[in-house]
Structure formats: structure tokens, C-alpha cells
C-alpha positions in Angstrom: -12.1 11.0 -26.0 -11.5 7.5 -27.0 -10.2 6.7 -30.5 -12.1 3.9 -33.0 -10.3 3.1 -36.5 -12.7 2.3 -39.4 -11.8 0.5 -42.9 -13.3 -1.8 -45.1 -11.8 -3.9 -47.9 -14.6 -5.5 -49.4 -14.6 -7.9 -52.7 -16.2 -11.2 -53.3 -13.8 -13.1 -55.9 -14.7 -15.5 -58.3 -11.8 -17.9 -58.5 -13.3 -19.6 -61.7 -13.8 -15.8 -63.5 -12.0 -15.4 -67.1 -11.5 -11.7 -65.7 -9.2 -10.2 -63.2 -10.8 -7.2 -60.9 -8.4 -4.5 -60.8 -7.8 -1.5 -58.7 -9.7 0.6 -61.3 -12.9 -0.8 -60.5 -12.2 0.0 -56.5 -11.9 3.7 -57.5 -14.8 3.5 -59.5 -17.4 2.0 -57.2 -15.8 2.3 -53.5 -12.5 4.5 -53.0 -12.8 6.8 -50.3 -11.3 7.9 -46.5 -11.3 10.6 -44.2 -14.4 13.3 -44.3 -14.6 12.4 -48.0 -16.2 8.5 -46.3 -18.0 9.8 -44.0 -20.2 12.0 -46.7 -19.8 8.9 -49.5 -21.8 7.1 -46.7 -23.7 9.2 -44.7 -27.4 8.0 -44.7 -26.5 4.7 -46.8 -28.0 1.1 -45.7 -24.0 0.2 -45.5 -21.8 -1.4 -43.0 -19.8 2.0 -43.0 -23.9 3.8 -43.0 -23.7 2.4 -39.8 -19.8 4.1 -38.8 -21.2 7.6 -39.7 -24.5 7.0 -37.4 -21.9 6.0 -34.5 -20.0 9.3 -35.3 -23.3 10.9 -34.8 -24.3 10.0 -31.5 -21.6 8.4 -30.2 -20.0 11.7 -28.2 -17.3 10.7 -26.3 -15.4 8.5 -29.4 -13.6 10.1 -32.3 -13.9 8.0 -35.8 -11.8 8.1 -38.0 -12.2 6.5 -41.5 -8.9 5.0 -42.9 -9.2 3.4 -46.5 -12.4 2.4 -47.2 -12.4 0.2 -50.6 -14.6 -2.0 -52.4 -15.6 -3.6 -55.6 -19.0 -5.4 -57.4 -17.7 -9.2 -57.0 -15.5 -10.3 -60.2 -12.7 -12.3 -60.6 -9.3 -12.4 -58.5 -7.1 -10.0 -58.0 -3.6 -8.9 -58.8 -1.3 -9.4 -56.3 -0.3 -5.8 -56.1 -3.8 -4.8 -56.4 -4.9 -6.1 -53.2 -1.1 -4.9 -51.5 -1.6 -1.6 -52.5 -4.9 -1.6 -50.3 -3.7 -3.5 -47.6 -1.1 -1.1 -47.6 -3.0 1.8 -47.1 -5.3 0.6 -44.2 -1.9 -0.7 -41.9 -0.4 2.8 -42.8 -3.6 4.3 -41.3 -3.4 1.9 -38.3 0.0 2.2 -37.5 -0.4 6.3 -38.0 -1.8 6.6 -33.9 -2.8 4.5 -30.8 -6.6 3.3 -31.4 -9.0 2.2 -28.6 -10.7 0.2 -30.7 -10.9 -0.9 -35.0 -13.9 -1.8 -36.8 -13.2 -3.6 -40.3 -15.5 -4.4 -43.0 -14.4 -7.5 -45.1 -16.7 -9.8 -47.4 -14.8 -13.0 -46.9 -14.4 -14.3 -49.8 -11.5 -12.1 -51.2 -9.2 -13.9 -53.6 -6.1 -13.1 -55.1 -4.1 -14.5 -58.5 -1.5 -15.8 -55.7 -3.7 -16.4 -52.8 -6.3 -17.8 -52.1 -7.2 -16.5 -48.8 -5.8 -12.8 -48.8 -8.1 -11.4 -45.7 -6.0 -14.0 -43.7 -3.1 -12.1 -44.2 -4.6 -8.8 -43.9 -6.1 -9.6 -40.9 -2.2 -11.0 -39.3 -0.7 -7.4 -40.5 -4.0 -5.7 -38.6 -3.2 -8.0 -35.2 0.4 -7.6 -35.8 0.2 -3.4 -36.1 -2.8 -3.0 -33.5 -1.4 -5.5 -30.5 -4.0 -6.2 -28.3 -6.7 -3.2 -29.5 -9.9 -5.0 -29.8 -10.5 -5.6 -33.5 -14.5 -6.2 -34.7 -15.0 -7.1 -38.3 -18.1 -8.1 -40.2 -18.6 -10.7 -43.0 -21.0 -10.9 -45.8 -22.9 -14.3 -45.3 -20.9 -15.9 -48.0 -17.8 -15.5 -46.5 -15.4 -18.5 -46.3 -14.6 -18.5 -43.0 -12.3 -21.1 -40.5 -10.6 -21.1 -37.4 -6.9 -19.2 -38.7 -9.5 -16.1 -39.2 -11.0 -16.6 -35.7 -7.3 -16.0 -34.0 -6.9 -12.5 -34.8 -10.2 -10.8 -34.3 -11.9 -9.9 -31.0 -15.5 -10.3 -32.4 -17.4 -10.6 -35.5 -20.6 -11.5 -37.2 -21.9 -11.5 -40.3 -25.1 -10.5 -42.4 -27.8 -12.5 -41.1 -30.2 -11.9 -44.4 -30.1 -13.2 -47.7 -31.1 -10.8 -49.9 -28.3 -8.9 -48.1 -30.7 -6.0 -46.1 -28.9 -6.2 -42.9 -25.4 -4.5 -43.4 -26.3 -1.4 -41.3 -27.7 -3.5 -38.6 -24.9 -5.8 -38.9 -22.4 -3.3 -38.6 -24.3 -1.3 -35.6 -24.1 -4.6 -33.7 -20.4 -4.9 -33.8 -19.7 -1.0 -32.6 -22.3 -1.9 -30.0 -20.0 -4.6 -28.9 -16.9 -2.7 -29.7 -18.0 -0.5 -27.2 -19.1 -2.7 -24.4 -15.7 -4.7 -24.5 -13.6 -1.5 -24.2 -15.4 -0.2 -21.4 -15.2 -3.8 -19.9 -18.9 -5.3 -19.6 -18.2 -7.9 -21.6 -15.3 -10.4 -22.8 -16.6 -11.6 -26.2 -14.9 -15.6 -26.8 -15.8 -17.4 -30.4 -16.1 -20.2 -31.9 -16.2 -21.7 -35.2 -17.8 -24.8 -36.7 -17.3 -26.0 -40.1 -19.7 -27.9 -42.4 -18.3 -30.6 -45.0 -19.6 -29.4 -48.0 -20.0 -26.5 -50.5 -23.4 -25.3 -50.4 -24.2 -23.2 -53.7 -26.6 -20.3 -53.0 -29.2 -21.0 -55.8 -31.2 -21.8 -52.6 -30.2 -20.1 -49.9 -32.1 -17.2 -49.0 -33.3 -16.6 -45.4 -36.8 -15.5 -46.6 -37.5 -19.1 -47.3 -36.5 -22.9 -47.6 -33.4 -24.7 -45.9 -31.5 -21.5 -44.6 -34.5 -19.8 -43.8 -34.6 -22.8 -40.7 -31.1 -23.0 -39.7 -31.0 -19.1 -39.6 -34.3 -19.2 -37.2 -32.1 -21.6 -34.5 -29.4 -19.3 -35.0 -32.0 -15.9 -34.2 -33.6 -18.2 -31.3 -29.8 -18.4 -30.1 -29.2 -14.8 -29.9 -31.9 -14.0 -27.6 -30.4 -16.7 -24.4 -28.2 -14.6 -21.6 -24.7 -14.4 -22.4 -24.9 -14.9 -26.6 -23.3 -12.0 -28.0 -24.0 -13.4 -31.7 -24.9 -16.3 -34.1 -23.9 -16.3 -37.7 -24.2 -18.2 -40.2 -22.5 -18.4 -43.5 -23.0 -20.3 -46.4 -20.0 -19.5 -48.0 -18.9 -18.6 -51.5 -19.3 -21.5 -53.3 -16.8 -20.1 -56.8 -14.2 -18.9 -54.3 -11.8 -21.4 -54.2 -10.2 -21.3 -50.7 -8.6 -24.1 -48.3 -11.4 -22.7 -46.2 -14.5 -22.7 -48.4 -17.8 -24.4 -47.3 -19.9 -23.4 -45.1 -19.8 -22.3 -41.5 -21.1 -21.2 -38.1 -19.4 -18.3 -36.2 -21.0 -17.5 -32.1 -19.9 -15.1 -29.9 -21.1 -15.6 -26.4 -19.8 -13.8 -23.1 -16.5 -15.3 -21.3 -18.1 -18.6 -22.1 -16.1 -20.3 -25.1 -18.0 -23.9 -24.3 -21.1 -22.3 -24.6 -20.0 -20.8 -28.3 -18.6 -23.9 -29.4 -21.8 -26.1 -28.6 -24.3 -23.6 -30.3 -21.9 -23.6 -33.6 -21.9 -27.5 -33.6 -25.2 -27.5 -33.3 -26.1 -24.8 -36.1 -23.5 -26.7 -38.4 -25.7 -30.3 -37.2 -28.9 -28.1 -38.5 -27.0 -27.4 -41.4 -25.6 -30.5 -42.5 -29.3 -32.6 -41.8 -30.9 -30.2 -44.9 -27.6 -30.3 -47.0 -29.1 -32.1 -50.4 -31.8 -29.5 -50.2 -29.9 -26.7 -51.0 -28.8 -28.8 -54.4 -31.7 -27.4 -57.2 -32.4 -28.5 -60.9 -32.9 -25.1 -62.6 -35.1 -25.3 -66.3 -32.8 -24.6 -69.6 -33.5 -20.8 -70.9 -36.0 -22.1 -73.2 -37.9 -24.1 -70.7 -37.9 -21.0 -68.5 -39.3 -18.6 -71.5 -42.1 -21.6 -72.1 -42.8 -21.2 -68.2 -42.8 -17.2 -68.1 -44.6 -17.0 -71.4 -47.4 -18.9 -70.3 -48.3 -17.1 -67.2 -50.9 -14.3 -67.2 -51.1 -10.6 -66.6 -47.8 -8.7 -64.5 -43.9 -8.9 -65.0 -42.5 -11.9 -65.3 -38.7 -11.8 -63.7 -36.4 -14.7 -66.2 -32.6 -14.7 -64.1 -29.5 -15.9 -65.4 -27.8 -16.6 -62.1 -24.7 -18.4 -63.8 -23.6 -15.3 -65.3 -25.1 -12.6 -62.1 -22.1 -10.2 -61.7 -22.6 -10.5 -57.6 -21.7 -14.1 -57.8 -18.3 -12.7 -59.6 -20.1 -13.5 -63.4 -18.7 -11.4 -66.3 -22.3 -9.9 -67.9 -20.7 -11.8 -70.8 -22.2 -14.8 -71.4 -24.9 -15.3 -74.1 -27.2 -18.6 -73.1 -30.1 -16.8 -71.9 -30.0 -13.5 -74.4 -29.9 -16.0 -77.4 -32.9 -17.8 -76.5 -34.5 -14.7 -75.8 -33.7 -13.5 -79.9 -34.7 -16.8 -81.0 -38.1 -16.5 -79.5 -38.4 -13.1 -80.1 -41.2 -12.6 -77.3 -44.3 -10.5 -78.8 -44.5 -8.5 -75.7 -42.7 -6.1 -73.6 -39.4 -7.4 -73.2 -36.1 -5.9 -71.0 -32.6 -7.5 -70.9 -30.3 -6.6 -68.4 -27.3 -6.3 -69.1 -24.1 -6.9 -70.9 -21.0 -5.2 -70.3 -19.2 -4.1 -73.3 -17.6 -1.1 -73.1 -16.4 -1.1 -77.1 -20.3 -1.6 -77.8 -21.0 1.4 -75.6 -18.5 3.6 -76.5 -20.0 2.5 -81.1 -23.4 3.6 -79.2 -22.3 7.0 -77.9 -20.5 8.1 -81.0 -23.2 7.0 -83.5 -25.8 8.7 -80.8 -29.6 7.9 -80.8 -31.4 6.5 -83.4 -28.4 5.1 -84.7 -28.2 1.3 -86.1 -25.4 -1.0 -85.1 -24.3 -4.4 -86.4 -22.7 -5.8 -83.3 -22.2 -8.8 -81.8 -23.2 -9.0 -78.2 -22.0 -11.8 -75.1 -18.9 -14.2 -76.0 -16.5 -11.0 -75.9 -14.4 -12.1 -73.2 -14.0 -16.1 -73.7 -16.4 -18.5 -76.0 -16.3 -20.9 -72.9 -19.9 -20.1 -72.4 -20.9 -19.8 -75.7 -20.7 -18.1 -79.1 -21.2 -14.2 -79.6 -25.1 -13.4 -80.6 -24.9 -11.2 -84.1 -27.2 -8.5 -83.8 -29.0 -4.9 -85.4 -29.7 -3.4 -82.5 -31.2 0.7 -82.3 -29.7 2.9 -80.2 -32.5 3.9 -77.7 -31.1 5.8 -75.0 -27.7 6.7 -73.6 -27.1 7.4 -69.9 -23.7 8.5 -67.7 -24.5 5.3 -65.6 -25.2 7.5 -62.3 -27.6 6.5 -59.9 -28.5 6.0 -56.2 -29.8 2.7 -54.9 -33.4 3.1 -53.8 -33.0 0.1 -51.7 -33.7 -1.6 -49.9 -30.2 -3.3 -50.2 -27.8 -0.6 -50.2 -30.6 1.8 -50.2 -28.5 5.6 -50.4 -25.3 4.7 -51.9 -24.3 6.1 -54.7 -23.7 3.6 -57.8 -21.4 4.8 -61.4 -21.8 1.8 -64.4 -19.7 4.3 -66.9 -21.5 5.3 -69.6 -24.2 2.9 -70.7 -26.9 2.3 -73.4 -30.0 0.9 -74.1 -30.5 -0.9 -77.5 -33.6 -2.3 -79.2 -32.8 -5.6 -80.6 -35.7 -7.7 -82.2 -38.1 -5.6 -79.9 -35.9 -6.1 -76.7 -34.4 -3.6 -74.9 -31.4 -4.4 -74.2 -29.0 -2.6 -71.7 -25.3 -2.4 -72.3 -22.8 -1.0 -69.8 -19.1 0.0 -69.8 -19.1 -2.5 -66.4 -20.4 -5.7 -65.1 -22.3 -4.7 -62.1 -25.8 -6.8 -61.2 -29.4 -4.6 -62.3 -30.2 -5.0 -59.1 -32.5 -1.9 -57.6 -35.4 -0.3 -59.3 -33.0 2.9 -59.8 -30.9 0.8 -62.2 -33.8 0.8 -64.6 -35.2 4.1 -64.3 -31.4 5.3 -65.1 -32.5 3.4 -68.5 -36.1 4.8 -68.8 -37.9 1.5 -68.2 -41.2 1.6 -67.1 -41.5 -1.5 -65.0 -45.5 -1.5 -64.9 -45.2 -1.4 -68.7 -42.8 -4.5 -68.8 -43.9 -8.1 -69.1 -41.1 -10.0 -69.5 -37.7 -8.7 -67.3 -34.5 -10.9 -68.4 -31.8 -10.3 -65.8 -28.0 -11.4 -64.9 -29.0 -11.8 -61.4 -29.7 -14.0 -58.2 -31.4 -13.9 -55.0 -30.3 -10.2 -54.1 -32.8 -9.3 -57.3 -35.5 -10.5 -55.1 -35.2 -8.0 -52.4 -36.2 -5.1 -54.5 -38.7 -7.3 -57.2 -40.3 -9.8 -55.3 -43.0 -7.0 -54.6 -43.2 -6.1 -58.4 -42.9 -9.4 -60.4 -46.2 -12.1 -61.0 -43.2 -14.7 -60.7 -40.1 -14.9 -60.8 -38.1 -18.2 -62.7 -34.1 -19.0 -62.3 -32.7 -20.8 -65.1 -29.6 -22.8 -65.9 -27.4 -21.6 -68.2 -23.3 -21.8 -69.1 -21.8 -19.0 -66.9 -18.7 -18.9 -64.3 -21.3 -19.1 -61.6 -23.3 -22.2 -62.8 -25.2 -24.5 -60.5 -22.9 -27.4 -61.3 -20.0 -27.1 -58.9 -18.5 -30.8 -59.9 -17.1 -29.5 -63.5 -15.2 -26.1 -61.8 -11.4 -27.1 -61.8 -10.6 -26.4 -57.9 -7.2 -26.5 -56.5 -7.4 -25.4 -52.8 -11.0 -26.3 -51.7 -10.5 -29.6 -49.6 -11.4 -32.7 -51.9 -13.2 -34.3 -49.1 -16.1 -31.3 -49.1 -19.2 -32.3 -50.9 -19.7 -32.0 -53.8 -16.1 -32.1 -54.3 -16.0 -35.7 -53.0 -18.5 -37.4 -54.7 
């Protein structure tokens, strides 16, 4: 019976956040090992989904789950924060021999002190495992070079954008896992870097200038001897001496081979690099634009301030508009977290009226804090399980939350900033989404995955938020200054 290791660590940071992400949120979201993982998991659309399928019918390997952690995206760790996890997967690794580990990182993990944190998990792994094969898999906005190619055996990353992939992504590495320890293959990598931070505004795989380069890359995997092809735009707010984009292959015994078909994705890459630069409209423009359109849900997203680009559900750009115009139809906003708004909400219970103030809690950087009377509506535990299709199955805890009516919007507040990004989230609320014309969301290009089907249209707009489309006015210290934007 041979012997595979399983952890994850998985956290995108925002190095540009006003908040730190603390161990706390871990145990709240992702913070389980043992049998206790393999039930947490067990029929999710996850990277470990994929672990407990191998468990299944894999019958002559025992799994075992070490630490498996992770976080919504925020800002960067503590030091000890990230140690103490660290910690606990080498204590699992160095507990037995292993014939093989599979780790599930994002990427783009940062730290108060470091910048690139995975790099040094990944040394301690290689330095407690010898010469084990090690397979890991990235999110697709990983910032990835050649220091985290040296101490892994294989890896790939998601190869969709919405993120729908993980499973498969994940089942791809055991695959190979598997086929390297029992010696029919000899996986060799390459990397290949672009010049440039791309920002994701317009990245998705569904459509436009990544939708291309990630077709060459998909054409790629099918030729003899091509083990994988990823790319990854990288995280454009992590600010790491290996941020910018990047193309990771995998081919079989044949490093030449890898290191030609990255160059080349990176040359597909680079010859569509202004297209991934957008103009977004202002949140009024965008309310003129949704407002105008006919029957069906319109979908308004405030990507600067979308919690899975490591946003704070703080800032108040878009909500302020939205009381200004006071929109004379059925109106949803989604969400700010404020757990002191919450917590007024619970105690004065439903029906209640509150004079708040709502966004600007955390830092007035973005903007002012919006006075407001807002009715209690609803109140919730924040429990739900994804319906998918990203993440579809796993189980997701907001703390308690509410659901206020503010000039005739309802607005959802939450005890803590995670992305409304599955239908669930809003049924949690009692929303009727047929019954909704106008849905303002903290969100990105994940939203799509779920909405796309359900909205009319769907508008992005620009406002002030740690995740804004303007990388040129973000105060980086370790991103290379000769990576576009950076350099112009």
C-alpha cells in the first residue's frame, strides 16, 4: 500500500489591503485534517474534492490529509500566522515516509514580512520530503518564477477563469503523481516569464485576450509527450519579486520541448498585452447604462473593492451612487462587512430602524462613510453551501449577517468580507433573483460563472477600492520596476 501526503495552504493576499488576514478567518472558512477533511470535502468541486475521489477508487494508496487551510483572499498575513500553518503541514510530513505529496497552494500568498511566503514553504516541504515526488496546483493568478520551479516535481494550475476547474485540476496532478511513482513518466518543467502585470478586469478564458492564449496552451496539451500547459496571469495587487504573468509546461523527459512551448505561450501573451488594459464607466455612468436597458436583472460590479481580489467589502463609491439615485425598481446590494452593524441589527431584531453609517469603516482612503436609516429585513447565521458551479458542495460560514432596506435597497451586511458570489449566497438572504432588476455586487469575473445565465447584462465599473484597475498609483516595493505598467 503506497503512502500519498495531502495539504493545502491556500490564500490570495492583497499586498495593497488596509487589512491583515488572520488565522481566525482560516478556522472559519478552511481549517480541517484527518477524517474531519476528507468529510469537509467529500463531493465538493475543490482541489481536495478531487483527494477524496482518489481515496475512493484509488485501492492500493492510502491518503492521508495533513493540514488543510485556507482563507477568502484579503490582505497579508502575520508572520506567525502563516508559521503556525507552515508548521503544522512539515510536522505532518516529517510524521512518516510518503510515496508521494500533493499540495494545494494559490500562489499569490503574502506575508507582512515576505513577500513570497510559498517559496519558503515549498524549501521546508523539499527539505523534509527529500526526493518524494511533490505535485502542487496553483490558482491561475498565481505569481509564479523559476525559484518555485526547483522544488516541485510537477504542477499546473487552473486552466479556467471563472475558476470551475479545481477538481479537474487537482485530478490531473494525482494522475501524474501516480504515473511518475510507478515510473511511466519523468515529468521536466519549464517556466517563462512575461514583462508585465496583466490586471484581470479582462482576463477570463470564456472570452477575449486569454481566451486565445489559453486555446494554444489546450492545443499544446493534446501533442505526445506534453504532460501540461498552464497559464497564469498572475495577481496583479500581490506585490512579489515574482509577480507578472507566466507560463508553466510540463512535458515527458523532454525539458527543450517545455521550455519552447512556454516561450511561445509567453510570445502569444505578450503580442495581446495592451488588450488586457480596459477603461471601466464611473458608478454613475454604469447606473445610466443598466437603467436604461429593458426587461431582466441587470448585474452593476464593483470589482475595485471584490473581496476575491483581496478588497475589504468596505468601500463606498458604488453604494453611494446607488442612494443618490435611489433606483425606482427592484434593487439588491451585496455586501458590506461590518460586523458592529451586524451585531446593532441582531440586537434591535427585525423591523428595527438603525442610523448607521455604512462603507469607510476601515480607512477613508476610498472614500467617506454613507449615513444611512436602514430597516432591519432579515437576519441569517451566514450558513450556506455553494450551489456552484465554482466550488459547487462546499460548505461556506459569513458569521451572522443581515439584510437592511435602505432608500428601497436591500442591502446585505455581513460579519466578513467574502465575495456574493453563488446563487446560495442570496437565497441565504431571501432574494428572489427573478424578482430583482438591478443586482449591485463587490465582485469580478468569478460572479459571472454562476450569473452570466441569469443577468440581461452585466456592467463593471470603476470605482476607489484596493483592487482598482489603475495599477500605476499602487505604492510597490518588490514587483520589478522594469514590468509594465510599472515602467512606464
Amino acid at each position: 500500500m503506497k503512502r500519498l501526503a495531502v495539504a493545502r495552504l491556500w490564500h490570495e493576499g492583497n499586498s495593497f489591503s488596509p487589512a491583515l488576514t488572520r488565522l481566525s478567518e482560516f478556522r472559519q472558512r478552511e481549517w480541517v485534517e484527518g477524517k474531519a477533511a476528507r468529510a469537509f470535502y467529500d463531493g465538493t468541486a475543490t482541489e481536495i474534492g478531487a483527494t477524496v475521489e482518489f481515496a475512493g477508487r484509488a485501492k492500493d494508496w492510502q491518503v492521508t490529509w495533513l493540514r488543510c487551510a485556507g482563507a477568502p483572499p484579503g490582505g497579508p498575513l502575520p508572520p506567525e500566522d502563516y508559521a503556525e500553518i507552515r508548521d503544522d503541514i512539515l510536522r505532518g510530513l516529517a510524521a512518516r515516509h510518503w510515496d508521494a505529496v500533493y499540495l494545494s497552494l494559490h500562489g499569490a500568498l503574502v506575508t507582512t514580512a515576505d513577500p513570497a511566503p510559498e517559496l519558503d514553504l515549498l524549501a521546508a516541504i523539499r527539505r523534509t520530503i527529500g526526493a518524494t515526488p511533490l505535485a502542487v496546483s496553483f490558482d491561475l493568478h498565481a505569481n509564479l518564477g523559476a525559484a518555485h520551479l526547483a522544488f516541485i516535481d510537477m504542477a499546473a494550475g487552473y486552466k479556467t477563469y471563472p475558476h470551475t476547474d479545481m477538481r479537474e485540476t487537482a485530478a490531473h496532478m494525482l494522475d501524474l503523481l501516480v504515473a511518475t511513482v510507478e515510473g511511466r513518466c519523468r515529468p521536466r518543467g519549464a517556466i517563462a516569464k512575461l514583462e508585465a502585470i496583466l490586471p484581470s478586469f479582462n482576463m477570463r478564458t470564456t472570452d477575449g485576450p486569454m481566451a486565445e492564449v489559453a486555446a494554444l496552451a489546450r492545443e499544446w496539451r493534446t501533442r505526445p509527450g506534453v504532460l501540461d500547459a498552464s497559464l497564469f496571469g498572475g495577481f496583479a495587487y500581490g506585490d512579489s519579486p515574482h509577480a507578472g504573468a507566466s507560463a508553466l509546461v510540463h512535458t515527458d523527459d523532454d525539458a527543450a520541448l517545455a521550455q519552447r512551448i512556454a516561450d511561445e505561450l509567453i510570445a502569444a501573451l505578450a503580442e495581446r498585452r495592451d488588450r488586457f488594459h480596459v477603461a471601466l464607466p464611473s458608478p454613475e455612468e454604469g447606473l445610466d447604462q443598466a437603467l436604461s436597458e429593458g426587461p431582466g436583472m441587470i448585474a452593476l460590479l464593483d470589482p475595485a473593492d471584490n473581496p476575491l481580489s483581496g478588497g475589504i467589502a468596505d468601500t463606498p463609491g458604488l453604494f453611494r451612487a446607488l442612494v443618490d439615485r435611489r433606483p425606482a425598481v427592484p434593487t439588491v446590494f451585496a455586501a458590506f462587512a461590518d460586523p458592529d452593524c451586524v451585531a446593532a441589527a441582531h440586537e434591535a431584531g427585525v423591523g428595527a430602524v438603525l442610523d448607521r453609517t455604512l462603507g469607510g469603516r476601515l480607512t477613508a482612503d476610498f472614500g467617506a462613510p454613507v449615513p444611512v436609516a436602514a430597516k432591519v429585513l432579515r437576519l441569517t447565521d451566514g450558513r450556506f453551501r455553494n450551489s456552484g458551479p465554482m466550488e459547487a458542495g462546499l460548505p461556506v460560514a459569513l458569521g451572522r449577517t443581515a439584510v437592511l432596506e435602505i432608500v428601497g435597497i436591500q442591502t446585505i451586511v455581513t460579519e466578513s468580507c467574502q465575495t456574493p458570489n453563488d446563487p446560495a449566497y442570496f437565497a441565504l438572504h431571501g432574494i428572489d433573483l427573478a424578482a430583482t432588476r438591478l443586482l449591485c455586487v463587490k465582485a469580478k469575473n468569478h460572479f459571472r460563472a454562476a450569473f452570466a445565465p441569469l443577468c440581461r447584462r452585466i456592467i463593471d465599473v470603476a470605482a476607489p477600492g484596493p483592487a482598482a484597475v489603475d495599477l500605476t498609483h499602487l505604492p510597490f516595493r518588490f514587483a520589478p520596476r522594469r514590468l509594465h505598467p510599472l515602467s512606464a
